[in-house]
MIDO-568851 format. One record per residue (C-alpha): x, z, y. Coordinates in steps of 0.1 Angstrom, whole numbers, padded with zeros to 4 digits, always signed. Each point is the difference from the previous one (the first is absolute). Example, Ala and Ser with C-alpha at 12.3 -4.5 7.8 and 13.67 -1.06 7.14 Angstrom:
2
+0123+0078-0045+0014-0007+0034
// end
This chain:
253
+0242+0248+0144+0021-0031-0011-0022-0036-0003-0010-0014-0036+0010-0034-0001-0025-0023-0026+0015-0006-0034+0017-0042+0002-0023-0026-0010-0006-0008-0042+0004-0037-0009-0041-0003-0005-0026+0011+0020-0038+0015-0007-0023-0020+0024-0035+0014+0009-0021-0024+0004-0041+0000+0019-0017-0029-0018-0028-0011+0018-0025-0030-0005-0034-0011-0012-0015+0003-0033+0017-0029-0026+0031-0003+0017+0022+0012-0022+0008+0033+0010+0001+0016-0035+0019-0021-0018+0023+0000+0031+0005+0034-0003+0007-0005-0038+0028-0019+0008+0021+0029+0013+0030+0011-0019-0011+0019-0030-0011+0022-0018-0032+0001+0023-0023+0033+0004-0030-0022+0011-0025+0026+0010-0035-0025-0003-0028+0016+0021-0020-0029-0007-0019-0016-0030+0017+0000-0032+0004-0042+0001+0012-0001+0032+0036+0008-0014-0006-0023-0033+0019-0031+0013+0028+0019+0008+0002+0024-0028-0004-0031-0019+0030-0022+0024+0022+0029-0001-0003+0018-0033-0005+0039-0004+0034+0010-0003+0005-0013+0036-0031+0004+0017-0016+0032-0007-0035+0010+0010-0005+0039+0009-0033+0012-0010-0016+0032+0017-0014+0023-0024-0038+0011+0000-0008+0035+0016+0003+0033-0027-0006+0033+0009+0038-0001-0006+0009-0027+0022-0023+0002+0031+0018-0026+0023+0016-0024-0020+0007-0026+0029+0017+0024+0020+0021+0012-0029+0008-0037-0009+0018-0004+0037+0019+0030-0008+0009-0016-0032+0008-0032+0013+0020+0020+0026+0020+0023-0025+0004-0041-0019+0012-0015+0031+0025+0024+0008+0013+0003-0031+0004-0037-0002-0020-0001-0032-0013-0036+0012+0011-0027+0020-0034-0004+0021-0023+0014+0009-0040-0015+0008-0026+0013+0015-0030-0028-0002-0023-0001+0024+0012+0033+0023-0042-0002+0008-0008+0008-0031+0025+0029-0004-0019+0014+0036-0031-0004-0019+0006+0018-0031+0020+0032+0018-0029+0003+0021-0026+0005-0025+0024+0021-0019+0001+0019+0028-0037+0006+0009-0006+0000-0041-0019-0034+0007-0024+0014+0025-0018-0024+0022+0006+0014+0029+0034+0012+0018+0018+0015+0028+0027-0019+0025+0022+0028-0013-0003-0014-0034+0011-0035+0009+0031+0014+0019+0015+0016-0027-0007-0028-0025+0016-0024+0030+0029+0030-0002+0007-0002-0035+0002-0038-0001+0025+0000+0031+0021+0027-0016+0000-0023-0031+0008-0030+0018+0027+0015+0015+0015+0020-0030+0001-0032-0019+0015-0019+0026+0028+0023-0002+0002+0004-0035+0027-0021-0021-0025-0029-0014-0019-0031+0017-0033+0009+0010-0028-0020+0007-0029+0010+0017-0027-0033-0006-0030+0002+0026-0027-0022+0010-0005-0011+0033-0016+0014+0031-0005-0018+0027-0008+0019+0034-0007-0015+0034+0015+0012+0031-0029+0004+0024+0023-0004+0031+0021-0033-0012-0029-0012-0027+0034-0009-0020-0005+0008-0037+0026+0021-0018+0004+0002-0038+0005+0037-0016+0008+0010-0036-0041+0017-0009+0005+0034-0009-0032+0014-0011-0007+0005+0036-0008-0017+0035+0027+0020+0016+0025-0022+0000+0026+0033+0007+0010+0002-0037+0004-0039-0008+0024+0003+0034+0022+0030-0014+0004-0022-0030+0010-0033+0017+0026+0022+0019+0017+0015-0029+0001-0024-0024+0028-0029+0002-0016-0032-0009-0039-0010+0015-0008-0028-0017-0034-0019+0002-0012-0017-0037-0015-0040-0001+0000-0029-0021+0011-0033+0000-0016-0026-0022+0023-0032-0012-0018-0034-0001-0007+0012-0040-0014+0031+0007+0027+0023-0007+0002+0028+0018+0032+0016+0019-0001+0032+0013+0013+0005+0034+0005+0032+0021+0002-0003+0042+0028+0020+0012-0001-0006+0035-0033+0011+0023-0021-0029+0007-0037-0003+0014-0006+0037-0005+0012+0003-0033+0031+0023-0003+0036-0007-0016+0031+0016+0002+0033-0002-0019+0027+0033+0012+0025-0022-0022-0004-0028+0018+0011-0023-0029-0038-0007-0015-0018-0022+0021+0003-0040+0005+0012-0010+0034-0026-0030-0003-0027+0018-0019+0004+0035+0007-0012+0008-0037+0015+0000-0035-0014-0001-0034-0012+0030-0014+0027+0010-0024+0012+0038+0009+0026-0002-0026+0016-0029+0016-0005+0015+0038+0022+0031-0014+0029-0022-0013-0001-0023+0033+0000+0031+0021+0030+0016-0023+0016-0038+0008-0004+0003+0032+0016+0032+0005+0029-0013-0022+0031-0005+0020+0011-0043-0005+0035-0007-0015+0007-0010+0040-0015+0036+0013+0027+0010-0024+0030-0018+0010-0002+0004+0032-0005+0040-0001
// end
């Protein structure tokens, strides 16, 4: 058995991206601003994509619907991950959402136990299975992906320290750690207000009092600030900059 050697790097990466942050932060319309087209998979209210549907236009941001339950179709959000999965890898889009991951726990579990009101632990560990699997499979698939989550904090009971996890649907925070580990970019949604009101959305991308950031680029984040503005487009093209060789780098090889 001889060694496969990985394929040399393209010119432009796919970044996966954990978006974490309170409610009103931005993380929507952050997500929006991936390269497009977008296959925005909304879990949540219908006008809670309206801004940016209405920033971004429908040709680049485009909202995935999951179809009602037929006798036909019996799990339609399973069979939408497969579809986004057959999408992704097939590079039918340029990003991928998922917003919020909690809601996408919530609605595989009552598809699961056909909306019952009571279920198993077994039940919750395969719904926590599927979403890893689709974590995972997406993060290795040929687009952007963005998983968008609310936050968790949980206190350690030994240090009384606070830590911020992605919420996934569940109190275990095992499933929000598997994501944080696979994906490439952690980054933590806030605003800042100008002395007229306007708003600028920011994204920490370093860890800081409990909240997590990480950059595996290493290009992202302000040495000052430790954050950027929340423009995923632009992070792509600075991180494809970054990996540029300079005229210099050139030269001198």
């Amino acid at each position: 058995m001889t060694l496969t050697f990985a394929e040399p790097l393209g010119p432009t990466p796919t970044i996966n991206i954990a978006l974490i942050g309170p409610p009103k932060t931005g993380k929507t319309a952050g997500a929006g601003s991936a390269p497009g087209p977008v296959g925005y998979l909304n879990l949540d209210t219908p006008n809670a994509t309206r801004f940016a549907r209405k920033k971004y236009g429908d040709e680049h941001f485009r909202e995935i619907k999951i179809p009602e339950v037929t006798e036909e179709q019996q799990s339609p959000v399973l069979d939408t991950l497969y579809d986004l999965g057959r999408a992704a890898f097939a590079a039918e889009l340029a990003t991928i959402v998922i917003d919020p991951i909690s809601d996408l726990y919530r609605r595989l579990l009552e598809e699961k136990t056909q909306r019952k009101l009571r279920f198993g632990i077994e039940h919750r560990g395969d719904v926590s299975t599927i979403m890893a699997r689709t974590f995972l499979g997406l993060c290795e698939a040929p687009v952007n992906f963005v998983a968008v989550a609310h936050e968790m904090p949980v206190k350690d009971e030994g240090s009384g320290e606070t830590r911020v996890y992605p919420f996934t649907g569940t109190n275990n925070t095992n499933l929000g750690g598997k994501l944080l580990g696979n994906v490439d970019i952690i980054a933590y949604s806030g605003v800042s207000y100008a002395e007229d009101g306007t708003p600028t959305y920011l994204a920490q991308l370093t860890s800081a009092k409990g909240r997590p950031g990480g950059d595996r680029f290493d290009c992202l984040a302000d040495p000052a600030t430790g954050c950027r503005e929340l423009n995923l487009a632009e992070w792509v093209q600075a991180i494809r900059d970054a990996e540029t060789p300079t005229q210099n780098h050139k030269e001198n090889k």
